[in-house]
Structures are given as C-alpha cells and as structure tokens.
C-alpha positions in Angstrom: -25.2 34.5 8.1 -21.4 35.2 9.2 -18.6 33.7 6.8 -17.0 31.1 8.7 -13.1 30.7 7.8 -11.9 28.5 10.5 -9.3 27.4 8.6 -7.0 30.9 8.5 -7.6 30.3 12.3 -6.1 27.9 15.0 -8.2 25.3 13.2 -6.2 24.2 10.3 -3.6 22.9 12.8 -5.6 19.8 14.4 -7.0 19.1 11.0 -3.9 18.8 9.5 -2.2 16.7 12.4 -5.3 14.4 12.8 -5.3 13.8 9.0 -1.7 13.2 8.7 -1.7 10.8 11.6 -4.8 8.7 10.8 -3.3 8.5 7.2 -0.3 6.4 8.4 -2.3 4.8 10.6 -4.6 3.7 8.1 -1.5 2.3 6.1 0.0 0.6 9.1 -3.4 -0.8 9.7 -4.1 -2.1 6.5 -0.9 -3.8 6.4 -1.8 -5.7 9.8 -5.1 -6.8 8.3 -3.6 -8.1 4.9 -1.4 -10.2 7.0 -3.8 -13.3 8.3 -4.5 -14.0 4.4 -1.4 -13.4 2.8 1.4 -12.6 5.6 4.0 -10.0 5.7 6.2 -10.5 2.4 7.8 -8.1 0.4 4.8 -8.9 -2.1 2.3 -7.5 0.8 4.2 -3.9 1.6 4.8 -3.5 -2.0 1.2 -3.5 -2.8 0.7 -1.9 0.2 2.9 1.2 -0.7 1.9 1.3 -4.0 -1.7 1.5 -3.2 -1.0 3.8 -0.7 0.9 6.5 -3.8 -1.6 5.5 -5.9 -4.8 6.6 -3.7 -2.8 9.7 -2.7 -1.8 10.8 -6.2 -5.4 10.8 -7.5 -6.7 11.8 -4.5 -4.1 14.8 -4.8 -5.1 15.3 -8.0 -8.8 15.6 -7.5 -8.8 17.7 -4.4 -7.1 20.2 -6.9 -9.6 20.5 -8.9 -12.2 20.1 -5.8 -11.0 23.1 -4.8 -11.4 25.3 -7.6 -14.5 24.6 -8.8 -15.9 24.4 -4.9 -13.6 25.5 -2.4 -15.8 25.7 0.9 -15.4 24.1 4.6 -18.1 22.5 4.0 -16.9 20.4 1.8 -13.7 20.3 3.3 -15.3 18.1 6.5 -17.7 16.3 4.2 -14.4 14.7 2.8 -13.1 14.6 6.0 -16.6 12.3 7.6 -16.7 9.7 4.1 -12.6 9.4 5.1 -14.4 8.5 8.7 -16.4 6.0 7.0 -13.9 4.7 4.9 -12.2 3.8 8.1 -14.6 2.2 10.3 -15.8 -0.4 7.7 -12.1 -1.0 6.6 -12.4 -4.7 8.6 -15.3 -5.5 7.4 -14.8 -4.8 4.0 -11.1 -5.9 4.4 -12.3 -9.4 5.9 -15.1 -9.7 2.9 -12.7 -9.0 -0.2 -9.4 -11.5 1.1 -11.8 -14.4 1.9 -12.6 -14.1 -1.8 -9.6 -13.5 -3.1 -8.0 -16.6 -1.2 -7.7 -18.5 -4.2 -6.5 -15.6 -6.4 -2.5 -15.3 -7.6 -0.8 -14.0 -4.2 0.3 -11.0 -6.1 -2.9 -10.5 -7.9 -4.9 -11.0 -4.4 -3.2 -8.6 -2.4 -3.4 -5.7 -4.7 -7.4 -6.3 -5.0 -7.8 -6.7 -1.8 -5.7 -3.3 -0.9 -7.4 -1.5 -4.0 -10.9 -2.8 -3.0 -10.4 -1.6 1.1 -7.4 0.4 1.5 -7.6 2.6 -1.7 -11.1 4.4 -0.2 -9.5 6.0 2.5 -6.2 7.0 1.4 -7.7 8.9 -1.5 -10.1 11.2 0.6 -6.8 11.7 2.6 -5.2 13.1 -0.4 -7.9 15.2 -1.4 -7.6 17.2 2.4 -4.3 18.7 1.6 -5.2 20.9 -1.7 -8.7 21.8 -0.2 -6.6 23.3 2.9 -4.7 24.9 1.0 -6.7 26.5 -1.0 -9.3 27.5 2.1 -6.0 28.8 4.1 -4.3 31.0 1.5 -5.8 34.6 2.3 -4.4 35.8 -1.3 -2.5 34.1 -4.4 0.4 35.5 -3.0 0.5 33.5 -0.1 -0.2 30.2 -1.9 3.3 28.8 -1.6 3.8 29.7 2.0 0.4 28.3 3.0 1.1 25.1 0.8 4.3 24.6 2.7 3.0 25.3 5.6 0.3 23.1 5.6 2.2 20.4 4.0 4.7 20.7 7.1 1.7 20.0 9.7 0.5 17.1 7.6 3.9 15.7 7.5 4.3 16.2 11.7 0.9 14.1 12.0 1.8 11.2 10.2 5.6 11.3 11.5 3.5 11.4 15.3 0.8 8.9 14.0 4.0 6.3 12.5 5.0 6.1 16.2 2.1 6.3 17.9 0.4 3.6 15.7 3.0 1.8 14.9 4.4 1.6 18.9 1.3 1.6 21.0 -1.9 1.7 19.6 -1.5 -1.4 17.0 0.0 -4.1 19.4 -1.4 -2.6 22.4 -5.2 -2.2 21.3 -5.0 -4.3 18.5 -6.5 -3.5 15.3 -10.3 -3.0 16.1 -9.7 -0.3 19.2 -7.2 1.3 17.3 -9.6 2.0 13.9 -12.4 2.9 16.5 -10.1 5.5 18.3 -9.2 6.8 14.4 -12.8 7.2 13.3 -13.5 8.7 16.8 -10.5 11.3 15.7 -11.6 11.7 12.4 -15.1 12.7 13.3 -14.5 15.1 16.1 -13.7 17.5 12.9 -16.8 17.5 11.5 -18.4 17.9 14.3 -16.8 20.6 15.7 -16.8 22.4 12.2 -20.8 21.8 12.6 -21.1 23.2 16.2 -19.3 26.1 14.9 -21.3 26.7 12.2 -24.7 27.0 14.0 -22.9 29.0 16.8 -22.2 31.6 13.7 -25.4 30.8 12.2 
C-alpha cells in the first residue's frame, strides 16, 4: 500500500484553517449557550476563557506525546471526527448540565457547566496542532519552521472564524445552524482523508 503524507502537501492548509476557525467558534458558541442560564457577566467569560486555556493546554500537552508514541494521519482525523462529535452534541449536553446546575453557586455553575460541555472539544482542538506538526516536519531540522508555520495557519483560521462567527453566522443563523455548518466543516476532513486513502489503497 502507498504511504499517504497528505499533510507535507496542500492538505495541511485547510486542516489548519478549519481547525483554527471552528475553535473560536466553539468558544464563541459556548458563550452564547451559557448565557440563557447564567447571562453574560464577567463571571461567565472568565470561566469561559479559562476553560477555553485549560482544554487547550492539556490538550497541547497530550497531542505531544500523541505524536511520539503514534504519529499517523490516521490518527490525526480520528481526533479531528470525536472534535466533530464533540461539537454537534454541545447543545444538548450544554442544555442537560445548566438545567442541573441552576441551583449551584453562579461561579461554581458556570465553570461545571463549561468543563462538563465546552472542555471536550477544545481539548481535541489542542491536540491537532502538535500532531501536525509532527506529520508536516519532513526532518528534525525543519521542526521549528514547520511549528511556526503551522501555528501561523491555525492562528489565520481562528482570526477568520472570530469574524465570521462572531459577525454572521452566530446572530444570523443562530446557534443551532451555525454548530451544524461547524460539524459539517469539521467532518469534510475525515472524509476526504478517507477517500484518499482508498484512492492510494
């Protein structure tokens, strides 16, 4: 069977974007849905944010070590389809967890409920950027340059995806269209990765 390496190709470059856009979506998203239960106080974007860091970080941290011990496109887009997931059932879980948290602490309610349906996603997020990195460097050399490179890309999505979200689809679609049209993004990946892979097969 021929290797596939898609990702020292033209491919990396819509992964990246997608990813970095549906991230900040996601956030942006999640915000919206905290707000029916508990509104839009400082309280809410702090736990918001530092959900949001939090999810990242470990996701950072494990898509390092993801990518040493199994460094493979394969596993790449099965991150990239549970991040999918993750998505699509964000309202349902999000609506589940604040009903029961209603009588919590307003502090202590918000940063369940953002752990419990916000957290999941974000942290499959982080773990896309070391995996890419480590899939896109051609030699240890070039591990800086690619790192930057990919970083850049990431960064160019979710500076797009801020305005995009934030401007059109969120008060335009409303919440539900706009998580569809992200899961709909999201997947398009893996499913392109898989058409390509029994093409090569």
């Amino acid at each position: 069977m021929k290797e596939i390496n898609l990702l020292k190709t033209w491919f990396v470059y819509p992964v990246l974007l997608i990813e970095g856009a549906s991230l900040m979506g996601v956030e942006l998203v999640g915000a919206k849905l905290v707000a029916p239960s508990y509104g839009s106080s400082i309280y809410v974007w702090a736990a918001v944010l530092s959900v949001t860091l939090a999810a990242l970080t470990l996701g950072y941290f494990t898509g390092g070590k993801l990518s040493m011990r199994n460094p493979t496109e394969k596993m790449l887009f099965i991150i990239l389809t549970m991040a999918a997931i993750a998505v699509i059932i964000m309202p349902f879980t999000g609506k589940i967890i604040m009903y029961s948290t209603l009588d919590f602490d307003l502090r202590l309610g918000v940063i369940i409920s953002c752990i419990i349906f916000l957290a999941p996603p974000l942290y499959l997020f982080g773990m896309v950027g070391p995996m890419v990195v480590r899939l896109a460097s051609k030699s240890s050399d070039e591990v800086g340059k690619t790192a930057g490179r990919i970083y850049f890309f990431s960064t160019v999505g979710g500076i797009l995806g801020t305005f995009i979200y934030g401007f059109y689809l969120v008060p335009q679609l409303g919440i539900k269209t706009t998580i569809y049209l992200t899961f709909t993004a999201l997947s398009i990946l893996p499913i392109a990765f898989l058409y390509q892979y029994l093409v090569r097969k």
